[in-house]
C-alpha positions as CSV (number, residue, x, y, z in Angstrom):
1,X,34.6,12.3,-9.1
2,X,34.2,8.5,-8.5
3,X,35.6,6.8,-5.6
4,X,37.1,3.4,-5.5
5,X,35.8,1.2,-3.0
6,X,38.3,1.6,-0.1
7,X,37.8,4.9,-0.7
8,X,34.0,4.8,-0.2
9,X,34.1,2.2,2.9
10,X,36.3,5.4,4.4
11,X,34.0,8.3,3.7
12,X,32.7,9.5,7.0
13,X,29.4,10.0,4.8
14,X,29.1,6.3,3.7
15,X,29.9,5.0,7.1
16,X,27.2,6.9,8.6
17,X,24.3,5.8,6.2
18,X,25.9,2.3,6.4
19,X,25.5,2.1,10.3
20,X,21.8,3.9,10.3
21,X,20.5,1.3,7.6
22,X,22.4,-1.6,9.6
23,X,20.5,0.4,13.1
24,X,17.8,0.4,10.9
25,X,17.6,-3.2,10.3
26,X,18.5,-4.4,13.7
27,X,15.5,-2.3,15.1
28,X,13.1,-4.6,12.4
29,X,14.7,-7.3,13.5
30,X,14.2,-7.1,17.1
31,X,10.3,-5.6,16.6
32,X,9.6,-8.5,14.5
33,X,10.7,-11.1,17.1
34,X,9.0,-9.5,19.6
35,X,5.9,-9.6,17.2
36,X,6.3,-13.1,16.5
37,X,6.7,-13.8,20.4
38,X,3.6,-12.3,21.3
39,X,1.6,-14.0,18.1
40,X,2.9,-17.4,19.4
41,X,2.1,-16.6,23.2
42,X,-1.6,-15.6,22.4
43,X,-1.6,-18.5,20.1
44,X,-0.7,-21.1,22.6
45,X,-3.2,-19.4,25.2
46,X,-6.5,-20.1,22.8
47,X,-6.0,-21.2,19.5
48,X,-9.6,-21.0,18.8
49,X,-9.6,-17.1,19.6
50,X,-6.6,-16.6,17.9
51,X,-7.5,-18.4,14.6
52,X,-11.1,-16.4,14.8
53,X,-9.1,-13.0,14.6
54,X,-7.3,-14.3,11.8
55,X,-10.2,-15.1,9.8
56,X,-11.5,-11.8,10.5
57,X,-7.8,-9.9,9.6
58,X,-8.4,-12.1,6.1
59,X,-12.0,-10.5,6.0
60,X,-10.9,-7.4,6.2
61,X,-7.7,-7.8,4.1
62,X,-9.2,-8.4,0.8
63,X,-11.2,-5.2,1.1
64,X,-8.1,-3.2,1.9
65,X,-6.5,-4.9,-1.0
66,X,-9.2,-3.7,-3.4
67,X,-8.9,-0.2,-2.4
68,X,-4.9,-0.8,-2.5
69,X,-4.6,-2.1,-5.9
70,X,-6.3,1.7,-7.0
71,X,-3.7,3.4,-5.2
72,X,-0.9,1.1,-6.8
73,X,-2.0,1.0,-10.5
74,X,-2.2,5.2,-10.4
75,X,1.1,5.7,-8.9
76,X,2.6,3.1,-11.1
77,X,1.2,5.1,-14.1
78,X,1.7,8.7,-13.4
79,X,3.3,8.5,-9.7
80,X,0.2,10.6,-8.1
81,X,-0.9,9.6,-4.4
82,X,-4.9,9.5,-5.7
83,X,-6.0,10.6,-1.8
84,X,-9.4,11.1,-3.0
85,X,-9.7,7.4,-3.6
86,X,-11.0,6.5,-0.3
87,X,-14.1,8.8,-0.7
88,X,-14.3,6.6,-4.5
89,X,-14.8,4.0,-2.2
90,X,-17.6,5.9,0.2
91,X,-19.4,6.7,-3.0
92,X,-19.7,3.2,-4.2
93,X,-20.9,2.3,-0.8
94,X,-23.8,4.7,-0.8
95,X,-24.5,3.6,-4.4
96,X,-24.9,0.3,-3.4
97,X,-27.0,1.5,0.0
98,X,-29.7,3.5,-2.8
99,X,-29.7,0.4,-5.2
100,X,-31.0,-1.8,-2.4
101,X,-33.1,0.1,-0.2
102,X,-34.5,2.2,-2.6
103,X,-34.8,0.9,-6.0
104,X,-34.6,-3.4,-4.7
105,X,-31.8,-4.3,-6.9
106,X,-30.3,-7.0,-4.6
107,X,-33.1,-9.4,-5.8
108,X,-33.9,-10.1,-9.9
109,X,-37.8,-9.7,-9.7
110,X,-39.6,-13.2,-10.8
111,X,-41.5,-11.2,-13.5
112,X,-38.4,-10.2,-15.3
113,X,-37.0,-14.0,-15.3
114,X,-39.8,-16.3,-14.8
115,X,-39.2,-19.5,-12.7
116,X,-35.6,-18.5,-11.1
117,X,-34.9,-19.7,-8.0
118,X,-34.4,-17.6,-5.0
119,X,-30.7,-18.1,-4.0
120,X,-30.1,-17.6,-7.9
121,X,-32.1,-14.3,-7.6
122,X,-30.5,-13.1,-5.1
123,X,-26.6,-13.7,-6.2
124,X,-27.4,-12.1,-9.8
125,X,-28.9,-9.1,-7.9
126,X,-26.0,-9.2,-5.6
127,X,-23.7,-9.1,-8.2
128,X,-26.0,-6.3,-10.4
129,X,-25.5,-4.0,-7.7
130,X,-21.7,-4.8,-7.3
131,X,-21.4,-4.0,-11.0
132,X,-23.6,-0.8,-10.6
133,X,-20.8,0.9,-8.1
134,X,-17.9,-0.5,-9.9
135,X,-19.4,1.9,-12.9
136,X,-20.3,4.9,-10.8
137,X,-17.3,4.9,-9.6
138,X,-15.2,4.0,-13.0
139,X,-17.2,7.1,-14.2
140,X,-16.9,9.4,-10.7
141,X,-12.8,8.8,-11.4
142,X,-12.8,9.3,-14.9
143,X,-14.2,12.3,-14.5
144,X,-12.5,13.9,-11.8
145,X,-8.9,12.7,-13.6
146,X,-10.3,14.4,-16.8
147,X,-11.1,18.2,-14.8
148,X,-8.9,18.0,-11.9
149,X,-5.6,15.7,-12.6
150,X,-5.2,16.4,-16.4
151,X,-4.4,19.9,-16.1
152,X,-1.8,19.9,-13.9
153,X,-0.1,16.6,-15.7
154,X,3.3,18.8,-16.7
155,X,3.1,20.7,-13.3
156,X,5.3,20.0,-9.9
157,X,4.2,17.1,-8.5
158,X,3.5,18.5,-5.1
159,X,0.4,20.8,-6.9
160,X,-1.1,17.5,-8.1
161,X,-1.4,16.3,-4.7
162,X,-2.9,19.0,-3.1
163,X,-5.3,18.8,-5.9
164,X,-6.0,15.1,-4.4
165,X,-6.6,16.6,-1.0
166,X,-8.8,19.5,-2.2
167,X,-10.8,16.7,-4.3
168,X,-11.3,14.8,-1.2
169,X,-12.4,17.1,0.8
170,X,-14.8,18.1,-1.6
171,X,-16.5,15.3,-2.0
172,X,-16.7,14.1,1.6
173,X,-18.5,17.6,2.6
174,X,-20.2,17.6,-0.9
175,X,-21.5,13.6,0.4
176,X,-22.2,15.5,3.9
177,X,-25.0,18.1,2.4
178,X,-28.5,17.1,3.6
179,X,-29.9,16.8,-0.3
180,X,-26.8,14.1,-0.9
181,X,-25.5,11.5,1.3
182,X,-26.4,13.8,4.8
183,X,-23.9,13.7,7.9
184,X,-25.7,11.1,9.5
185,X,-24.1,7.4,10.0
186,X,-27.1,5.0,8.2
187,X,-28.0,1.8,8.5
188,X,-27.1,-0.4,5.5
189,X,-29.5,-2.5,4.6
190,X,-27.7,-6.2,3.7
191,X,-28.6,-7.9,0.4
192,X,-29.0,-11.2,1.7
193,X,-29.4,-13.2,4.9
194,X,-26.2,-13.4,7.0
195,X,-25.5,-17.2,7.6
196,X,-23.3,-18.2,10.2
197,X,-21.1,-21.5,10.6
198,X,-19.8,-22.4,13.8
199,X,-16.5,-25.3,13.4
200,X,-15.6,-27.4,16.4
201,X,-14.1,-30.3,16.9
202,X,-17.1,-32.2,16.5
203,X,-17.7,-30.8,13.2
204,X,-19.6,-27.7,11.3
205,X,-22.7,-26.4,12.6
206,X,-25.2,-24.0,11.5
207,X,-26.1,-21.4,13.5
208,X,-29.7,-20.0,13.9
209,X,-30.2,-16.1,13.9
210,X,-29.3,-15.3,17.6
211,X,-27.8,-18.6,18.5
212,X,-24.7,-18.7,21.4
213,X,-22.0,-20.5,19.5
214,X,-20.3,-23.3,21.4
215,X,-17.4,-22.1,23.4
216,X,-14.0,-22.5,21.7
217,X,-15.6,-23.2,18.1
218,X,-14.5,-21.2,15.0
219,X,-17.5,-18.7,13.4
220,X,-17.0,-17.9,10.0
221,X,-20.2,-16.4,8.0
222,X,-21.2,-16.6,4.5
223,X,-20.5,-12.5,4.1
224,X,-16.5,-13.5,5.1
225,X,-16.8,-16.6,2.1
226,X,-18.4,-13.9,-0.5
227,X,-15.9,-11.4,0.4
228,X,-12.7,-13.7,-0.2
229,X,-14.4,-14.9,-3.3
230,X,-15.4,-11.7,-5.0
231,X,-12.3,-10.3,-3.7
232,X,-10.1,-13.0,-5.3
233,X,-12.2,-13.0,-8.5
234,X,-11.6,-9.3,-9.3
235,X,-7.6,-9.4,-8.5
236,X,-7.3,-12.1,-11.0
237,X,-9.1,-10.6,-13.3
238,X,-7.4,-7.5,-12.8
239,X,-3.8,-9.5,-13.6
240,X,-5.5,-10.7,-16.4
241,X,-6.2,-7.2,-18.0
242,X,-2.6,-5.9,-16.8
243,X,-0.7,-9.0,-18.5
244,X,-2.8,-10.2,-21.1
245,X,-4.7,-6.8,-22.8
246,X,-3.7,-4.5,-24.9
247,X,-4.9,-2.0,-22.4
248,X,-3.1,-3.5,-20.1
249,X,0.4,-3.8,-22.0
250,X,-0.6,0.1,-22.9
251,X,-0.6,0.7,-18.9
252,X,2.9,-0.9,-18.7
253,X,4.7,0.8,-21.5
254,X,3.3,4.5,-19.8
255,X,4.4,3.3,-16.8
256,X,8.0,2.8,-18.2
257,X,8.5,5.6,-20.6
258,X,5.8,8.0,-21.8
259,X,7.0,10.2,-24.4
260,X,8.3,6.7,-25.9
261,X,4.9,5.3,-25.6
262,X,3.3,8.3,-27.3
263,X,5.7,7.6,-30.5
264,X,4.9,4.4,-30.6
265,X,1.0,5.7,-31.1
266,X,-0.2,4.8,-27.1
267,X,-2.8,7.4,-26.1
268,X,-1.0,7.9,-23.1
269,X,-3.6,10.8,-21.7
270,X,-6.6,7.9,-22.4
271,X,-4.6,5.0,-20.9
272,X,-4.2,7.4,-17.2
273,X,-8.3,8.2,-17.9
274,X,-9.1,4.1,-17.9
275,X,-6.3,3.5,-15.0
276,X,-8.1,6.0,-12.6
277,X,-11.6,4.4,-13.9
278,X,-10.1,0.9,-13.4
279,X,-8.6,1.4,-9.9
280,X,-11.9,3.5,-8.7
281,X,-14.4,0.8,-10.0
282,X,-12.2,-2.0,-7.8
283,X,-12.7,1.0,-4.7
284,X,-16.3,0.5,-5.7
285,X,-16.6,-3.0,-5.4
286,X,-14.4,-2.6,-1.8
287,X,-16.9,-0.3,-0.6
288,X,-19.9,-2.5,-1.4
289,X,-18.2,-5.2,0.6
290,X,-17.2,-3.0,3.5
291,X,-20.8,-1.9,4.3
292,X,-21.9,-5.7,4.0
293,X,-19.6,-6.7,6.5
294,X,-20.2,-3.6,8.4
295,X,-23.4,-2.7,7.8
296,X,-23.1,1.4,8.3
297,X,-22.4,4.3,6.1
298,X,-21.7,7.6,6.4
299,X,-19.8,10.5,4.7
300,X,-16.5,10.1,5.7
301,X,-16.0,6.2,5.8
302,X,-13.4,6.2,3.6
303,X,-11.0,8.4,5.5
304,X,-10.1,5.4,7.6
305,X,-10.0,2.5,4.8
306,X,-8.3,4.7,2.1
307,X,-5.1,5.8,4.2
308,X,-4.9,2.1,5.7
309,X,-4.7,0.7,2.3
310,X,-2.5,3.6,1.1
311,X,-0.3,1.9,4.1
312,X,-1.0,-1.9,2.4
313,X,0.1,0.0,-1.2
314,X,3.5,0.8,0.7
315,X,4.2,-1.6,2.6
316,X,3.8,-4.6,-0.3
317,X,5.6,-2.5,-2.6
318,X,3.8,0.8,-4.5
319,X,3.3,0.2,-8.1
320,X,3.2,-4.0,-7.9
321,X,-0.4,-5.7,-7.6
322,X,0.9,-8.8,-6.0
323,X,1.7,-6.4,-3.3
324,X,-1.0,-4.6,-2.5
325,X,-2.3,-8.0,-2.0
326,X,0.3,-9.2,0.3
327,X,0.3,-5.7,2.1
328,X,-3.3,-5.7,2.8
329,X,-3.3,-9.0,4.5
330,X,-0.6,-8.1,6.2
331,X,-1.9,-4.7,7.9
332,X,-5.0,-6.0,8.2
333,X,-3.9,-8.8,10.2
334,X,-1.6,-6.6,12.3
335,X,-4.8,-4.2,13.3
336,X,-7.0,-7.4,13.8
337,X,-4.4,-9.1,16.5
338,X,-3.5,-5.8,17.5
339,X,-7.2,-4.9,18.9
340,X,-7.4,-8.6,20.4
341,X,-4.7,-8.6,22.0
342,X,-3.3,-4.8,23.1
343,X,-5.9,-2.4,23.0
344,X,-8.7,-1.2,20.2
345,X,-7.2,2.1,20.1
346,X,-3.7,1.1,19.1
347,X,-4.8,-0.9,16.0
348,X,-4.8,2.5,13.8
349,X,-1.3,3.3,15.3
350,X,0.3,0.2,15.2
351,X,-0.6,0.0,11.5
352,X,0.4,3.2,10.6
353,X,3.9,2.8,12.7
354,X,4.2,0.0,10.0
355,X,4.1,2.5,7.1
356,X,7.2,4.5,9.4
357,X,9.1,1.3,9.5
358,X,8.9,0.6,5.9
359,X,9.8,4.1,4.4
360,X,12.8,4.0,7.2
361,X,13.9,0.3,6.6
362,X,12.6,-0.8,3.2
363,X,10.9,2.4,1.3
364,X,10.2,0.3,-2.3
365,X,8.2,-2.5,0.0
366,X,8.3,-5.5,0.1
367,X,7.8,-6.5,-3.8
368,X,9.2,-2.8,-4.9
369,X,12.4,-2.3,-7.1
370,X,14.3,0.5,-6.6
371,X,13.8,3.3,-9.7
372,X,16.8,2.7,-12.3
373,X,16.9,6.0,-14.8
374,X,16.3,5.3,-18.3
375,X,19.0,5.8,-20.8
């Protein structure tokens, strides 16, 4: 029976989801003043500190946006939380640990290219071993879609995610055996020299290895300026293949309607396959810049990253690439300031209290539609 709309504004039901979304609001509202308040306060009490957290939020935003845009691309596609795509992101950390200390990929030898210049040498090897756990990963997700996720596509929903879980618990303890990864936390080994720039007023200065930077000056290191860069470089070119690929407008038409797409000759089953490969080789990529910038590995490092990003996927807006962005640099910012300026040990909560605030206030995100049913 359909109500008019006098009779809906006099529904006890409708008045009482109308006053918990308006409660709702009015509790976002006030927690984001309050946020703002303190942001400005530690602001005005040292700008330099409070900009150096900043750059270090941005540092690691662009790696939670990597892992992020896996999360959103999958869901948009078959509307699975992929929870084993945080340990994606462990293995293409370790790959990159074994390519550098083990087989010296980080540098192009000179017999192999006679005459190339160090700093040359070093960014194509940088960029070889990138490439090298963006594939092992592609091919890690591929395969794990094709045995694990591709059964269970016509089954309840909830049985595909518990599939997730079991898949990333396997390959966390699988990592932990003493033949694979081991349980130990290991030292990465960095494939170039870390270069630090100190900006004061006076201007930019290089720092030496060790150097005291002057008091109230602005560090940011060539690993943060790499990180944005590659970071950038793959999100655009990750648009790119969404908007302007056949691949890509094969992703889109899934997403919207797949027994439609399958008529109109889409192999919808191989478009899924290159989505998980696609999303897992950008968790690759994340996880070779992650142990860069924190230069330690072990087998459950992406427990941490993986549901923090998850987070980022909500909160921008789960399913939409321009907010996973936007979502990463937000939490990451949040648990940056956060550990400044309350305590260490809140940063996890405070960015996971963000994820309760969005799925109470806002549940599509901030750049998510609302699901319309297809005719």
């Amino acid at each position: 029976m359909n109500m008019t709309k006098t009779q809906a504004q006099t529904n006890p039901l409708f008045e009482t989801i109308i006053r918990k979304r308006l409660l709702g609001k009015a509790f976002l509202v006030v927690v984001a003043l309050l946020a703002v308040w303190k942001l400005v306060d530690s602001f005005l009490a040292g700008p330099a500190v409070f900009i150096q957290f900043v750059v270090n939020g941005l540092q690691l935003g662009f790696v939670y946006a990597l892992i992020a845009l896996g999360y959103t691309m999958v869901y948009g596609i078959v509307r699975l939380i992929n929870f084993a795509h945080g340990d994606v992101f462990m293995v293409g950390a370790f790959v990159s640990y074994y390519a550098i200390s083990r087989w010296g990929l980080n540098t192009i030898p000179s017999a192999l290219i006679p005459g190339l210049p160090l700093w040359l040498s070093n960014a194509l090897g940088v960029i070889l071993v990138i490439l090298l756990s963006m594939i092992a990963c592609a091919f890690l997700a591929f395969t794990i879609e094709r045995i694990a996720y591709k059964p269970l596509r016509d089954a309840p929903r909830i049985s595909a995610l518990i599939t997730a879980i079991g898949v990333s618990f396997f390959l966390e303890y699988f990592g932990a055996l003493p033949f694979v990864f081991t349980p130990n936390f290991v030292t990465y080994e960095r494939p170039f020299e870390v270069t630090n720039w100190a900006f004061t007023s006076q201007g930019i200065q290089t720092l030496a290895p060790g150097q005291t930077p002057p008091e109230g000056s602005i560090i940011i290191s060539n690993i943060a300026l790499y990180i944005i860069l590659i970071s950038i470089v793959l999100v655009f070119m990750l648009n790119f293949i969404v908007r302007r690929t056949r691949v890509g407008k094969a992703m889109r038409a899934s997403a919207y309607d797949k027994p439609t797409s399958r008529l109109m000759g889409i192999n919808v089953d191989g478009i899924i396959s290159a989505t998980f490969a696609i999303g897992a080789s950008l968790a690759g990529a994340a996880g070779v810049l992650y142990a860069i910038a924190y230069p330690q590995v072990y087998f459950a490092m992406g427990i941490t990253p993986g549901l923090k990003a998850f987070v980022a996927a909500v909160l921008g807006g789960i399913g939409s690439i321009p907010g996973a962005l936007v979502g990463s640099l937000i939490i990451a910012q949040a648990e940056m300031l956060t550990a400044a300026y309350v305590s260490t040990p809140m940063r996890d909560a405070v960015a996971f209290s963000i994820l309760v605030l969005v799925l109470l206030v806002r549940p599509t995100g901030i750049f998510g539609e609302p699901t319309r049913e297809k005719a």
